[in-house]
C-alpha positions as CSV (number, residue, x, y, z in Angstrom):
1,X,3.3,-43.4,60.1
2,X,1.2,-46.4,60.6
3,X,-1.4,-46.8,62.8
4,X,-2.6,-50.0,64.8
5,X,-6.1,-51.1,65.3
6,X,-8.3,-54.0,66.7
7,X,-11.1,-56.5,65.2
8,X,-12.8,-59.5,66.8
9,X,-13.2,-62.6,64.7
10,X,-16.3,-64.8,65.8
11,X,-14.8,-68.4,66.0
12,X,-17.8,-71.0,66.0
13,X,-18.6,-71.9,69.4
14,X,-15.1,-70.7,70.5
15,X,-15.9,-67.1,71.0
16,X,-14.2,-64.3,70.2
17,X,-10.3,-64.3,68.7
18,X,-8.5,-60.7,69.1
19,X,-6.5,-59.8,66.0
20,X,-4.6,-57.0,65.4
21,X,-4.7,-54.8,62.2
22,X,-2.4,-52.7,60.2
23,X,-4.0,-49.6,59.1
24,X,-3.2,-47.9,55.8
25,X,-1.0,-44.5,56.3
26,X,-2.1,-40.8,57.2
27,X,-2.8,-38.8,54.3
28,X,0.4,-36.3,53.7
29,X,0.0,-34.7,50.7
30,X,-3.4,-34.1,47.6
31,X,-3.0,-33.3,44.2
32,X,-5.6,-32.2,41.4
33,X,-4.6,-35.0,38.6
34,X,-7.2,-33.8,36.7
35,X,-10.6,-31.6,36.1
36,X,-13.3,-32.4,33.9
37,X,-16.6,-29.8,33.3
38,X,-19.5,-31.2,32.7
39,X,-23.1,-30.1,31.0
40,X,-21.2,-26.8,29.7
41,X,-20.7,-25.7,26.0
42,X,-18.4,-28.2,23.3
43,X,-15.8,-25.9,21.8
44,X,-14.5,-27.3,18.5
45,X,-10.3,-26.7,17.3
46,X,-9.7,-23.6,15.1
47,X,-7.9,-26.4,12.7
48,X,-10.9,-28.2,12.3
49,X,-9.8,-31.3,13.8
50,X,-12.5,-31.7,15.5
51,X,-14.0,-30.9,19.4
52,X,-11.5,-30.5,22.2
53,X,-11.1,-33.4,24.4
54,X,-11.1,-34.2,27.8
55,X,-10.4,-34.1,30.8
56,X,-10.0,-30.3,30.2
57,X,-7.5,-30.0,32.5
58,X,-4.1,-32.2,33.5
59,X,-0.7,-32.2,33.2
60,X,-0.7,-33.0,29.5
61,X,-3.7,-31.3,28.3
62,X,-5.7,-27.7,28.8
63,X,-8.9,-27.8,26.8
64,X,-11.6,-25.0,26.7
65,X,-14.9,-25.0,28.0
66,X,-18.2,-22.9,28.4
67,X,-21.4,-21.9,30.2
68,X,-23.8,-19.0,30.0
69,X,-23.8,-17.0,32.9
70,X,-27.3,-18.7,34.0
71,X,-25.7,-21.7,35.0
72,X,-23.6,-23.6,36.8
73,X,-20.3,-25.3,36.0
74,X,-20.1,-29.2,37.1
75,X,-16.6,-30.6,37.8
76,X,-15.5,-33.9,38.1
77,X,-12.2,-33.8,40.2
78,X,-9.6,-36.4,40.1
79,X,-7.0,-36.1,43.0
80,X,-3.8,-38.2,44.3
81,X,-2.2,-39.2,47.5
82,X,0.3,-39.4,49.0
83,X,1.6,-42.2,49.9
84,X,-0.8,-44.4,47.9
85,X,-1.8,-46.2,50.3
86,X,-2.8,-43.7,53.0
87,X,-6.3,-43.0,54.1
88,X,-8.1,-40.1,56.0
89,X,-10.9,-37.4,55.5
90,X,-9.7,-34.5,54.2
91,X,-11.9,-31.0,53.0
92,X,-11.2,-29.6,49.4
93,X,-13.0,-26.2,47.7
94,X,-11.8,-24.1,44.4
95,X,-11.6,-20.6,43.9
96,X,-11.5,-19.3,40.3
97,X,-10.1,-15.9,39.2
98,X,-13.5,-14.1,39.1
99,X,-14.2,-15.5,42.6
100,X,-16.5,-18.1,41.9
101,X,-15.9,-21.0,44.4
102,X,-16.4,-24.7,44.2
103,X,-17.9,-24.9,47.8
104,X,-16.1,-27.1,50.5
105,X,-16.8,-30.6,50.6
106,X,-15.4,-32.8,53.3
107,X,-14.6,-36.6,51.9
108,X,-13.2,-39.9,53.5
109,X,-10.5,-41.2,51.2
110,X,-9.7,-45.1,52.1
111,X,-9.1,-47.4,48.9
112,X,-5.9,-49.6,49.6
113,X,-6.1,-50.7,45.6
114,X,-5.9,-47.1,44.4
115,X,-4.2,-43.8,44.7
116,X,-6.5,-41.6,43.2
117,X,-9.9,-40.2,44.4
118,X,-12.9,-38.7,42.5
119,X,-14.6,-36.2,43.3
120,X,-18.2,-36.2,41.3
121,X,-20.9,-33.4,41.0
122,X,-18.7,-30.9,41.6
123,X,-21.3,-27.7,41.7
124,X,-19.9,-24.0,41.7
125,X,-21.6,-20.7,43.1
126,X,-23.2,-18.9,40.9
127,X,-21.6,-17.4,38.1
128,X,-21.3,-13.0,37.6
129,X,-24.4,-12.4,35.5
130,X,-22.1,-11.2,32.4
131,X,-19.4,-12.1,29.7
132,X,-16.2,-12.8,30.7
133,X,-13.4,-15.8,31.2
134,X,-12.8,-17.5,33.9
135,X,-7.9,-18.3,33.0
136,X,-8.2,-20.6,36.5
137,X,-9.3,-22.2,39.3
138,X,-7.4,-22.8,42.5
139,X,-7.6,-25.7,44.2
140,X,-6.9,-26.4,48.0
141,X,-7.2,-29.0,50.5
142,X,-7.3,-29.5,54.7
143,X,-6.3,-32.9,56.0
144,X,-8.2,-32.7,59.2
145,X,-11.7,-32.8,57.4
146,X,-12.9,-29.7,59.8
147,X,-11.0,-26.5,59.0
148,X,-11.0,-24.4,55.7
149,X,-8.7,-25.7,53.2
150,X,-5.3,-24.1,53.4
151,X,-3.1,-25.9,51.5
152,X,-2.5,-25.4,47.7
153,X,-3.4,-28.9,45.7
154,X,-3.0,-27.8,42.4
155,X,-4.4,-24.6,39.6
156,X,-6.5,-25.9,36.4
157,X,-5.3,-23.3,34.2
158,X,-7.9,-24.1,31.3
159,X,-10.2,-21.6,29.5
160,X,-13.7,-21.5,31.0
161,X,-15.6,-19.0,28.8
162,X,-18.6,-17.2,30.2
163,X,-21.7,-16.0,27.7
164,X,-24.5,-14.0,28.1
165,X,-27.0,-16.4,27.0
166,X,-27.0,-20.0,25.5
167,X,-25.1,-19.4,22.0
168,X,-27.1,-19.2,18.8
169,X,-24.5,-20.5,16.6
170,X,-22.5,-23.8,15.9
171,X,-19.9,-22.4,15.1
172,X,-18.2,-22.5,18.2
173,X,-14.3,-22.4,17.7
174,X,-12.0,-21.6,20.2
175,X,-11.1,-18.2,18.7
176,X,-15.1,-17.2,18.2
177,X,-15.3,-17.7,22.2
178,X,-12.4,-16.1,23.1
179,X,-13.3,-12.7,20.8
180,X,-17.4,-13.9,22.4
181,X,-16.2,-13.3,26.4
182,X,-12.7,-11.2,26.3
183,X,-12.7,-8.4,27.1
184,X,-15.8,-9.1,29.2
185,X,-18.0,-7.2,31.3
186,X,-21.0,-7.0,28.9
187,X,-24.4,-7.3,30.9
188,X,-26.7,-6.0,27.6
189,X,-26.5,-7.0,23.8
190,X,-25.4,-3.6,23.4
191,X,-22.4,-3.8,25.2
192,X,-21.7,-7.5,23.6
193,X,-21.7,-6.0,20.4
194,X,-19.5,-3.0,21.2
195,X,-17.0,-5.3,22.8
196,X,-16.9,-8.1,20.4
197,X,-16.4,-5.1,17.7
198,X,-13.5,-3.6,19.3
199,X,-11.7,-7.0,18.2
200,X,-12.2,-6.4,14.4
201,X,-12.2,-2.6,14.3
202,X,-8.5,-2.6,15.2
203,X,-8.0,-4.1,11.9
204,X,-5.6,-6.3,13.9
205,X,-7.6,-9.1,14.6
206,X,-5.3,-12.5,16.0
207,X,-6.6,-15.9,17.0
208,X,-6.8,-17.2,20.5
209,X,-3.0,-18.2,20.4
210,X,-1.8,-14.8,19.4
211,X,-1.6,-15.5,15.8
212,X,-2.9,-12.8,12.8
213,X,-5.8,-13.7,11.1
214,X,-5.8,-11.8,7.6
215,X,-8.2,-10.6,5.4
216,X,-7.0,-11.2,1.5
217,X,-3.4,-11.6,2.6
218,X,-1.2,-10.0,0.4
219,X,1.1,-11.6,-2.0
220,X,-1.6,-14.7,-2.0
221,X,-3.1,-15.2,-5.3
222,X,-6.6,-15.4,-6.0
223,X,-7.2,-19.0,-6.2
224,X,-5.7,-19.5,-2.6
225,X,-8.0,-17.3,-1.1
226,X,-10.8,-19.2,-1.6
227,X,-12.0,-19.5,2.4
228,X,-15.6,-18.6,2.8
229,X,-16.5,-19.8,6.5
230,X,-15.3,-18.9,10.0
231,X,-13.8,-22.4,9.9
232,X,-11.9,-21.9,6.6
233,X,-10.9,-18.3,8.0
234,X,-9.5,-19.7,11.3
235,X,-7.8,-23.1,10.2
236,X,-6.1,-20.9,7.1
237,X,-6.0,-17.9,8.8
238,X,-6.8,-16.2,6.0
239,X,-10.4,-15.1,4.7
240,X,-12.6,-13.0,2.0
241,X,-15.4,-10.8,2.6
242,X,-17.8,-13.5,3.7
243,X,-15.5,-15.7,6.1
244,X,-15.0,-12.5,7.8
245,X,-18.7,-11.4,8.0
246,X,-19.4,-15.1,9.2
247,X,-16.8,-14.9,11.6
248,X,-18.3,-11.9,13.5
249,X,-21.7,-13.3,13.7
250,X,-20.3,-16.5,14.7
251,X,-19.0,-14.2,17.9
252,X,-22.0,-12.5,18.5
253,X,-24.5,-15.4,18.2
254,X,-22.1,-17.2,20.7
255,X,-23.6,-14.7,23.0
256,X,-27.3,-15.5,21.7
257,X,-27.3,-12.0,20.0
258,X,-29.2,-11.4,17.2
259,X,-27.6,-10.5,13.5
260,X,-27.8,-10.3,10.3
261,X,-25.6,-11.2,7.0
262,X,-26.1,-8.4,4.4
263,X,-25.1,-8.0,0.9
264,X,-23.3,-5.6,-1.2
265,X,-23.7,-5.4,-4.7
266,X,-24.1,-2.6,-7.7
267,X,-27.4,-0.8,-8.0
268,X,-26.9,-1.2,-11.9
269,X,-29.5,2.3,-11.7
270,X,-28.5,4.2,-13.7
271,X,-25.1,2.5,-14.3
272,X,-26.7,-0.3,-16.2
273,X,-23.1,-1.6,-17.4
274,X,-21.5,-1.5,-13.7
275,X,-20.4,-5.3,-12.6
276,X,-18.6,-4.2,-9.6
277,X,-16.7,-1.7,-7.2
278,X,-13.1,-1.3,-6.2
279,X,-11.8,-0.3,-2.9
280,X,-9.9,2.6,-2.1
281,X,-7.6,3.1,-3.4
282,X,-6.6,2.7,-7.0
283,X,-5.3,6.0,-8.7
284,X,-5.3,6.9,-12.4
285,X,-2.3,7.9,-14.1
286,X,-3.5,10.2,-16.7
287,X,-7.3,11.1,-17.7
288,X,-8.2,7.9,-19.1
289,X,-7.3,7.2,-22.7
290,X,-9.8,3.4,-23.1
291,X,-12.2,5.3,-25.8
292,X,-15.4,4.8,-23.4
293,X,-17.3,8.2,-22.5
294,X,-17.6,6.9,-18.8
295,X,-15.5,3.8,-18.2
296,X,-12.3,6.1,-19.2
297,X,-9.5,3.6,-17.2
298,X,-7.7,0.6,-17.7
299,X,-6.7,-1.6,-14.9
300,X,-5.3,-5.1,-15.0
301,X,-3.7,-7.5,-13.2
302,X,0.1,-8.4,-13.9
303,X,0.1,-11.9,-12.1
304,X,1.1,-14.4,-14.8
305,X,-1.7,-17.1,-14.5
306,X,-4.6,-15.0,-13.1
307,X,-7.6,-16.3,-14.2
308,X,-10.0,-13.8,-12.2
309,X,-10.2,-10.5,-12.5
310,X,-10.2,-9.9,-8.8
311,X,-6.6,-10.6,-8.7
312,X,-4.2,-7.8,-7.9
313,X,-1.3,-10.0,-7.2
314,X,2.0,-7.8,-8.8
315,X,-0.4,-5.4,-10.4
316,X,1.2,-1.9,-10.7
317,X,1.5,1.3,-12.8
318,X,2.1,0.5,-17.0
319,X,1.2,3.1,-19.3
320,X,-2.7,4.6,-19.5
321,X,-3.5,2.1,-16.7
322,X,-5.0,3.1,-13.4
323,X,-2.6,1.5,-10.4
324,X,-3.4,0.3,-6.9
325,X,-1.9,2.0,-3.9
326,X,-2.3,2.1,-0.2
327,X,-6.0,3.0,0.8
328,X,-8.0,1.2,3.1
329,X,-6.6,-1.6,5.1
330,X,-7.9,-4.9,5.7
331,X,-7.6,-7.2,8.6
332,X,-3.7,-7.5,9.5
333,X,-3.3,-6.2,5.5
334,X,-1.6,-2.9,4.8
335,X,-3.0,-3.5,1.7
336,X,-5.3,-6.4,0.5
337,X,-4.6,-8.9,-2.8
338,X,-8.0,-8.0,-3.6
339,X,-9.5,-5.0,-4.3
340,X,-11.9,-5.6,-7.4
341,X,-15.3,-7.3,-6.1
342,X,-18.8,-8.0,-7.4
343,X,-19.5,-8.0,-4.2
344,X,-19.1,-7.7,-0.5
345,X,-20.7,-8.7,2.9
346,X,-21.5,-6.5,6.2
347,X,-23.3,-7.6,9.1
348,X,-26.3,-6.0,10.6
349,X,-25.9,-6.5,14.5
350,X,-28.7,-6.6,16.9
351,X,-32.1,-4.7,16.4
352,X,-31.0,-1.4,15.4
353,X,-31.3,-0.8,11.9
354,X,-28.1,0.7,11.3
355,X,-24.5,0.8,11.2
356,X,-23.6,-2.0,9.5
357,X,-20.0,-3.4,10.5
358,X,-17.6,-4.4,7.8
359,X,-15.3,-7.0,9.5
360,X,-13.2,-7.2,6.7
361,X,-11.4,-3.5,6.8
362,X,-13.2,-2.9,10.3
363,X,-15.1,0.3,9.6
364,X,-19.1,0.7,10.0
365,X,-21.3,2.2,7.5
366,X,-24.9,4.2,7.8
367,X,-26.0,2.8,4.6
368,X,-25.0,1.9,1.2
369,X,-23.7,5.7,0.5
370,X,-22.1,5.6,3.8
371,X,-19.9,3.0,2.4
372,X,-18.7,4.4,-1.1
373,X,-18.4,8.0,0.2
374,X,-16.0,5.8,2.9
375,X,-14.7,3.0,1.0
376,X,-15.2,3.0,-2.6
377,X,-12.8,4.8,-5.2
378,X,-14.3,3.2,-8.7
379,X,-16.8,1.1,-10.3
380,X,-16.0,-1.6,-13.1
381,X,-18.1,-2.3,-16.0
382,X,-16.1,-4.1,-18.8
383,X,-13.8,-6.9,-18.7
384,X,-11.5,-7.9,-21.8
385,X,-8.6,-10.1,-22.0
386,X,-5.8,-9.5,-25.0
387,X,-3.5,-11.9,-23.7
388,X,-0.6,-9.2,-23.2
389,X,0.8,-10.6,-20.5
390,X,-0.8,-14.1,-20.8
391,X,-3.8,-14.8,-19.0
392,X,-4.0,-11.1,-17.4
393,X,-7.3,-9.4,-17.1
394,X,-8.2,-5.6,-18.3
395,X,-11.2,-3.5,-16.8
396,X,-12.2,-0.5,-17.6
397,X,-13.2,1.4,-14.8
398,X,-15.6,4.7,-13.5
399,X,-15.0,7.3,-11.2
400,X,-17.4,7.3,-8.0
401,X,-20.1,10.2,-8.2
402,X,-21.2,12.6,-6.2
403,X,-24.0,11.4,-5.7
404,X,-22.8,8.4,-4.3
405,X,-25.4,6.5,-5.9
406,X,-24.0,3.2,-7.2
407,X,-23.8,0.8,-4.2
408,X,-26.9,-1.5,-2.7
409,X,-27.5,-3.2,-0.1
410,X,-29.3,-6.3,0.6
């Protein structure tokens, strides 16, 4: 409905000259167009693409954000009208789903050349003081300016992600914050690691959209495996040893908590002739017939084209040879392509001095011991190559010992 109103025009030395105006419309309806956060964390694309744009929310686009649990999230709101060319004051406030509120402001909207209104400096209350994830915010309006908002202008479903502290890390992918705050809670570095664990040692580990992430696929050869960061392991999603050990400090620093990469490697005391370990499990099939006093097995790989002796692609039983079977699994792998390293990677978390996590086949360790009583079944310590099949790779291989003495770490 329009609305009639008065103005005096000042005519010279004729006086005054009543004219009549047409004011714009009543306000009938508001909707949230778009949100943008401000001063809060840059979350890059697991594809490595680049950094999430914005506005980080609208019809066409939902874009994560983040702030540590110290501050405050800043929004710029963009809201329409209808009809375009109405005008009014009208009250608007958020709620999000942990109950933080975007407070209510009261605002005069009259712009006859535009339909849209922004709202700048858009403050919250203060966030929980711990990790968690804020999936929305709920946005709703009043049109008399003077009474609580009632009415329901829109929900900006996009990610907010809450830390503990300002994040340690650049490594800030979408996935890293999502295993970082969810599930949240955590108050304590303790309880960030525990949580953030509880996402690996399921050995089922996904990214943020649901998808596996793998650790040495199987039925991937060698060569493609070659992703050594948390940014190779999420855009592939597929990783060694040290893009999963990466990837879990990457989640933990985003939470500003303290850890450290550790290495895995042969003592070479007093196995002076040991290059490397296998993993559980690889079984003999007789008593070993290679000729050596200790390194009594053959193993090889079977793959046509190999040209690492890691590679377990097609390997199986043939002869005097020791096989690979079922052991320990890896992340979202039954059984892992690899299972011949020269080395490995852990992760020391916090300031305790022990256990260390394994990301990889999500089990923890005391110590080095710990780890081949656990997850070692042989050590290597010759490599040879007669061509039969072409390009494969033999090693002969040890039995563990009781002593459980061949593993360091670093």
């Amino acid at each position: 409905m329009k609305t009639f109103g008065y103005s005096f025009l000042l005519l010279g030395t004729l006086g005054f000259v009543l004219i009549r105006d047409v004011d714009a419309a009543a306000i009938e309806t508001i909707t949230v167009q778009s949100v943008t956060y401000h001063d809060g964390i840059t979350i890059k694309k697991d594809d490595g693409s680049g950094n999430y744009p914005t506005p980080h929310y609208s019809a066409a686009n939902s874009s994560p954000t983040a702030y540590p649990c110290t501050s405050f999230p800043k929004a710029t709101l963009v809201l329409s009208f209808t009809p375009p060319d109405s005008s009014g004051y009208f009250s608007i406030n958020g709620t999000a789903s942990d109950n933080v509120t975007f407070p209510t402001r009261t605002q005069q909207f009259k712009d006859p050349n535009s339909a849209t209104y922004t709202v700048q400096d858009y403050y919250s209350s203060d966030l929980p003081a711990n990790v968690h994830k804020i999936t929305s915010v709920v946005w709703k309006y009043n049109l008399n300016g003077t009474q609580q908002p009632n009415t329901e202008a829109g929900t900006s479903t996009n990610p907010i992600y809450v830390t503990l502290r300002n994040p340690t890390t650049t490594e800030l992918f979408h996935t890293v914050l999502e295993h970082a705050c969810s599930p949240g809670g955590a108050t304590t570095d303790a309880q960030v690691i525990s949580n953030s664990w509880s996402k690996f040692s399921s050995r089922t580990t996904k990214n943020h959209a649901g998808e596996n992430l793998h650790y040495y696929k199987p039925n991937i050869a060698f060569a493609a495996n070659q992703n050594f960061t948390v940014g190779d392991l999420l855009k592939n999603k597929n990783g060694r040893c040290g893009a999963w050990a990466d990837f879990f400090m990457a989640v933990l620093r985003a939470n500003g908590v303290t850890c450290t990469l550790t290495d895995v490697s042969v003592k070479g005391n007093p196995y002076s002739n040991d290059l490397g370990f296998a993993i559980q499990n690889i079984n003999e099939s007789n008593t070993g017939t290679s000729g050596d006093p200790l390194y009594k097995w053959w193993t090889k790989s079977t793959n046509a084209g190999a040209v690492n002796y890691f590679e377990l692609v097609g390997f199986g039983l043939s002869g005097d040879l020791a096989y690979n079977v079922v052991g320990i699994s890896g992340q979202n792998a039954s059984t892992p392509a690899e299972k011949f390293f020269g080395n490995h990677k852990v992760v020391l978390a916090g300031t305790a001095a022990e256990p260390y996590y394994d990301p990889s086949y999500g089990v923890t360790y005391a110590d080095a011991p710990d780890m081949e009583w656990k997850s070692v079944t042989k050590f290597f310590g010759y490599l040879s190559n007669p061509g039969s099949p072409p390009n494969s790779t033999f090693i002969l291989t040890r039995r563990t010992s009781g002593n459980m003495d061949g593993l360091k770490f670093q």
